[in-house]
C-alpha positions in Angstrom: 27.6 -31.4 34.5 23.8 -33.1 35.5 21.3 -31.1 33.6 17.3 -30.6 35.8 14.9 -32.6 34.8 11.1 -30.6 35.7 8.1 -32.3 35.4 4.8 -30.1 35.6 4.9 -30.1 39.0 8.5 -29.4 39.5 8.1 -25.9 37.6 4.5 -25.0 39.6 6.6 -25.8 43.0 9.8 -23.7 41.8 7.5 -20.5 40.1 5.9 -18.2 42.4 4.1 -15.6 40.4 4.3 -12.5 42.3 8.3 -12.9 41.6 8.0 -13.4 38.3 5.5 -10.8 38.1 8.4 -8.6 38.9 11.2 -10.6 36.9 9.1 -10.0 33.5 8.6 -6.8 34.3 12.3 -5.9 34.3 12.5 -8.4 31.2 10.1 -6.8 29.3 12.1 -2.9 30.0 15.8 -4.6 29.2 14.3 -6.5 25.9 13.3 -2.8 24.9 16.3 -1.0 25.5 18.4 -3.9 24.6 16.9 -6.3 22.2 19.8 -9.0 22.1 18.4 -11.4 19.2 15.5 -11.2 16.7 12.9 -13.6 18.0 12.0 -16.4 15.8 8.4 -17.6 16.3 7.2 -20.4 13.9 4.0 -22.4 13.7 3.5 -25.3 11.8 0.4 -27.0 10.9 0.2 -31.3 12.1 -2.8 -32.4 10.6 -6.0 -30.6 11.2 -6.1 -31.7 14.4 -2.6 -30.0 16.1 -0.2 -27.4 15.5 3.6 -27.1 16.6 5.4 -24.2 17.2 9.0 -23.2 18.3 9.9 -20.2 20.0 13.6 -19.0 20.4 16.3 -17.9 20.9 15.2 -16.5 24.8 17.6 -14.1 25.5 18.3 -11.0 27.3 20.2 -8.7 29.1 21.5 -10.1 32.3 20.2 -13.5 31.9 23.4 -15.8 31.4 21.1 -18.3 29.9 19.0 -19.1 26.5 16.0 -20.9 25.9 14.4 -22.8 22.7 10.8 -23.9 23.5 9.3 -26.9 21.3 5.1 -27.1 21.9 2.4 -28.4 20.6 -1.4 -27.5 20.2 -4.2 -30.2 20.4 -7.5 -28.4 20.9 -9.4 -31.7 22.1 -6.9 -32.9 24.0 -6.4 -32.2 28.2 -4.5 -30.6 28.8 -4.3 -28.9 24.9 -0.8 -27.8 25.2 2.0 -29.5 25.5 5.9 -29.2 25.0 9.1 -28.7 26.9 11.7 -26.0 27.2 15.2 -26.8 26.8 17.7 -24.0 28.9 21.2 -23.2 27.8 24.1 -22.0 29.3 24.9 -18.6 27.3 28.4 -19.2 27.5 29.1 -22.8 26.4 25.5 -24.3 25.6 25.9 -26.6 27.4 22.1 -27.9 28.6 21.5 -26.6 32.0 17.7 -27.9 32.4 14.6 -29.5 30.1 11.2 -28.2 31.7 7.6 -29.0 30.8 6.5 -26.1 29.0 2.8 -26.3 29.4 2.8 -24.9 32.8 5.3 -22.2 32.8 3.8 -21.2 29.3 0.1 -20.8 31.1 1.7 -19.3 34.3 4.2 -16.5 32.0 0.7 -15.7 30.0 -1.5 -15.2 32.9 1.5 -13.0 34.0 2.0 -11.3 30.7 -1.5 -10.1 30.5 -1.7 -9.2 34.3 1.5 -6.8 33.7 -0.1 -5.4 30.5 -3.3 -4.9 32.3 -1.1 -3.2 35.1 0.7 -0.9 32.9 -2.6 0.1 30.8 -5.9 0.1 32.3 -7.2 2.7 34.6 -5.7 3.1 38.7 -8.8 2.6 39.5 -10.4 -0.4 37.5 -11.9 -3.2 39.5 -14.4 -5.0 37.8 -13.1 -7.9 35.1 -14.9 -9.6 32.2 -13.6 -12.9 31.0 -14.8 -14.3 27.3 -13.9 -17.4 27.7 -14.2 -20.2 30.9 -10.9 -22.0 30.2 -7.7 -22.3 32.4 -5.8 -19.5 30.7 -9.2 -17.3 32.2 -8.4 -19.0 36.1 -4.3 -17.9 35.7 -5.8 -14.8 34.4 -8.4 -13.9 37.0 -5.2 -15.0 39.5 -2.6 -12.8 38.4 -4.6 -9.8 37.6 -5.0 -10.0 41.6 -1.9 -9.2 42.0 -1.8 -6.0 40.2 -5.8 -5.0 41.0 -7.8 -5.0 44.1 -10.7 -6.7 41.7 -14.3 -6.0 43.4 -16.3 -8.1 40.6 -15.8 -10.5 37.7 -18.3 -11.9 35.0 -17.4 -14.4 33.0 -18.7 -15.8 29.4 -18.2 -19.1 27.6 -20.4 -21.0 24.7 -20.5 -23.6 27.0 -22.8 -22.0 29.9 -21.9 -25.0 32.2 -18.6 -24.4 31.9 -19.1 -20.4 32.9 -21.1 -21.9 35.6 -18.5 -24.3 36.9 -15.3 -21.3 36.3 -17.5 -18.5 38.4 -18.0 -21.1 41.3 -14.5 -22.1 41.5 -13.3 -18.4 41.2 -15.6 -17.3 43.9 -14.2 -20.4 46.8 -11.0 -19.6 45.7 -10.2 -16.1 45.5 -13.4 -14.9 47.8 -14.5 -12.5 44.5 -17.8 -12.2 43.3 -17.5 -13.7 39.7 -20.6 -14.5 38.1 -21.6 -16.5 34.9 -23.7 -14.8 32.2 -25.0 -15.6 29.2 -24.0 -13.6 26.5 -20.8 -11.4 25.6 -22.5 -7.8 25.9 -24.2 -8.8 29.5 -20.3 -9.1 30.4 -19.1 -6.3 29.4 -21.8 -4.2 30.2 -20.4 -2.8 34.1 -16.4 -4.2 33.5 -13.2 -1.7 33.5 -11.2 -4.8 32.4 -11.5 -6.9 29.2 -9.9 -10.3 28.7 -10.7 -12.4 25.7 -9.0 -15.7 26.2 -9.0 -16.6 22.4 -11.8 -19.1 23.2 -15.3 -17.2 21.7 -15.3 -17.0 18.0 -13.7 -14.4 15.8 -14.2 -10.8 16.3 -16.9 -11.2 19.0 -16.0 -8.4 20.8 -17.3 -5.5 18.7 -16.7 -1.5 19.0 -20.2 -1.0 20.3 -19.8 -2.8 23.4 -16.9 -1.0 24.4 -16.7 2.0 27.0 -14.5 5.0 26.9 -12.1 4.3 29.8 -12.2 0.4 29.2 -8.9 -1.5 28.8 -8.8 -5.2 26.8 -6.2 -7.6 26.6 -6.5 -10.3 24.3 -5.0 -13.7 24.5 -4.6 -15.9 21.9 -4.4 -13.4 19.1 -1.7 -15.1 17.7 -4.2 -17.6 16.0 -5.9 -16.2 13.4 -9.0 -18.1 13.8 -9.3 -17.0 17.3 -9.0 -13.6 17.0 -12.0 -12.2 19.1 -12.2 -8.3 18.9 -13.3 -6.5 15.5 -11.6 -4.1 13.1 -13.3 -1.2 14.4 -12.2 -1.8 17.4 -8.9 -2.2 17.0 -9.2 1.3 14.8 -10.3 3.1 17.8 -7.4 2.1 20.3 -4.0 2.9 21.6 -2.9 -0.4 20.3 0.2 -1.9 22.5 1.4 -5.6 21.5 4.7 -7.0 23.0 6.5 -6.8 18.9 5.6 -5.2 16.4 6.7 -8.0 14.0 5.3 -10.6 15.1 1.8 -9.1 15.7 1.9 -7.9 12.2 3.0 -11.7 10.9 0.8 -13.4 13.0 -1.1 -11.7 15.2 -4.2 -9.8 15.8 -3.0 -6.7 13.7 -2.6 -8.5 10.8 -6.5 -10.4 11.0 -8.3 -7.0 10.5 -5.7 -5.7 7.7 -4.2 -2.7 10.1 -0.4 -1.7 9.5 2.6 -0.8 11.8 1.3 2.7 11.8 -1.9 1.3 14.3 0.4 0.2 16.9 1.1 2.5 19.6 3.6 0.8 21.1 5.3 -2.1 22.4 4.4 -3.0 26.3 8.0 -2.7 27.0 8.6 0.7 25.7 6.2 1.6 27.8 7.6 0.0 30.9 11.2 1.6 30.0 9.3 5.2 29.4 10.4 5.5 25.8 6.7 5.5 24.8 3.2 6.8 27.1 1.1 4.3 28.0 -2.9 5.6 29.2 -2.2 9.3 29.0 -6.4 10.1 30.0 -9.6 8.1 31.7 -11.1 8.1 28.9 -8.6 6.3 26.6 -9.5 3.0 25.7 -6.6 1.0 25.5 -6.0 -2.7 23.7 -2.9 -5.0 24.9 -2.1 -8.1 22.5 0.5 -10.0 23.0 1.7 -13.0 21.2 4.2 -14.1 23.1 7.8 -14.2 23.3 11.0 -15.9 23.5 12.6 -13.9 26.2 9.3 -14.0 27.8 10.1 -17.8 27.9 13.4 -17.0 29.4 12.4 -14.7 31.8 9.9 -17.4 33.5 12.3 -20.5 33.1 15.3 -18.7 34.3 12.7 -18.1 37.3 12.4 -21.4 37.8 16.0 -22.8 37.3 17.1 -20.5 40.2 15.0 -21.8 42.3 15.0 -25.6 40.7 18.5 -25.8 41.5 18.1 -26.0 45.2 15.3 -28.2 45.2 16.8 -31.8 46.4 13.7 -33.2 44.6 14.0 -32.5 41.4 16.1 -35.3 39.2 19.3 -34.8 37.5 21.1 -36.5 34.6 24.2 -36.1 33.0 23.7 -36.4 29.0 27.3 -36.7 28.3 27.6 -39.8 30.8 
């Protein structure tokens, strides 16, 4: 059998991300009522310079497929992640595609955090603050448009030009006011929406510049030194992470010293109605996820489906 070969731009051709807005979200219900596999999540150390990390087995209900994902984290390099994802048949294992991984990684995360957004904050919350001007805040500010009608966006970075440069991009592209301020409270000040993109410093997102009705999701949380909201914080929320394992292990519960009696609930108990999500306005709720393997699967079985009528992507046959 010829296995794909996807380049990055083979996977942003074969992903559309209102369909796999909807695929995770169906993922994310069967992993709750059906967890197949205990995910394995492990992070290594290069040098000081890089981390790698592997992420599998993706599995779930449905999905005649697994995934392993192999990545790595250079923090000065562009783009800063890289890795592939290597997709299995269920049944035989035999190696039905190897994908980049950067893009579908950035894509399911701006997705991830759009759906826990969706399923958390407030019918009628409009107005978005991003900490942090990187590209995981552009797939953000995309997807959340497809689960909010978004009025306004601010938008914070330590580096002001790169703010700057973000909120002028935002605005040609999406037609939305975003606009570039200076410090962390200014952004927050009028927003519904919270998302800390793991790029502003540890805990700079303290419990006195929160609201009552707010909602935050926070990216990168499953690097210690980027955790970016505060203790308190944390204390005062409906918690929801996407496992509880793995975000006491190695994710944002863990950085503050809370336990497994803080979290709330997992996103997908939610989803399948095993758990309330917001249950009043003024609830202010915190999603953190740290990502998974099926989450992996979810978007790269996306992809395949589409990959494998695309006359463009290359083939080989390993056992030739």
């Amino acid at each position: 059998m010829s296995t794909l070969l996807l380049t990055r731009s083979d996977v942003s051709r074969n992903l559309q991300a209102l369909t796999l807005l909807a695929d995770m979200r169906e993922a994310f219900r069967a992993d709750a009522l059906a967890r197949t596999v205990a995910p394995q999540r492990t992070r290594v150390p290069l040098h000081t310079e890089g981390t790698a990390m592997v992420l599998f087995p993706g599995s779930l209900p449905g999905v005649p497929a697994y995934s392993v994902k192999v990545s790595a984290r250079f923090p000065a390099a562009n783009p800063p992640l890289q890795g592939v994802l290597q997709l299995h048949d269920l049944a035989t294992g035999e190696l039905l595609a190897v994908m980049d991984a950067a893009q579908l990684t950035v894509v399911r995360t701006g997705v991830v955090g759009a759906l826990g957004t969706d399923v958390l904050a407030r019918p009628d919350a409009s107005r978005v603050a991003l900490l942090g001007a990187s590209n995981r805040a552009v797939l953000q500010l995309k997807s959340l448009r497809l689960v909010r009608s978004l009025s306004q966006a601010f938008v914070y970075d330590t580096d002001s030009a790169r703010a700057v440069a973000l909120a002028r991009r935002m605005y040609q592209e999406l037609s939305l006011p975003v606009q570039a301020v200076s410090s962390v409270a200014e952004a927050v000040e009028e927003a519904d929406i919270v998302v800390t993109t793991g790029e502003g410093g540890p805990a700079s997102l303290t419990a006195e510049l929160v609201r009552p009705g707010m909602h935050i999701t926070a990216l990168g949380t499953d690097e210690l030194e980027r955790v970016q909201l505060a203790p308190e914080l944390l204390a005062r929320a409906t918690f929801v992470c996407d496992h509880r394992g793995l975000a006491l292990s190695g994710g944002a519960v863990v950085s503050p010293g809370l336990t497994e009696a803080s979290i709330h609930a997992e996103l997908g108990e939610i989803i399948a109605g095993l758990k309330p999500g917001r249950t009043s306005p003024e609830q202010l709720t915190v999603f953190c996820p740290v990502g998974l393997p099926f989450q992996d699967l979810a978007a790269a079985w996306h992809v395949y489906q589409a990959a494998v009528g695309d006359e463009d992507v290359r083939r080989v046959d390993f056992h030739a």
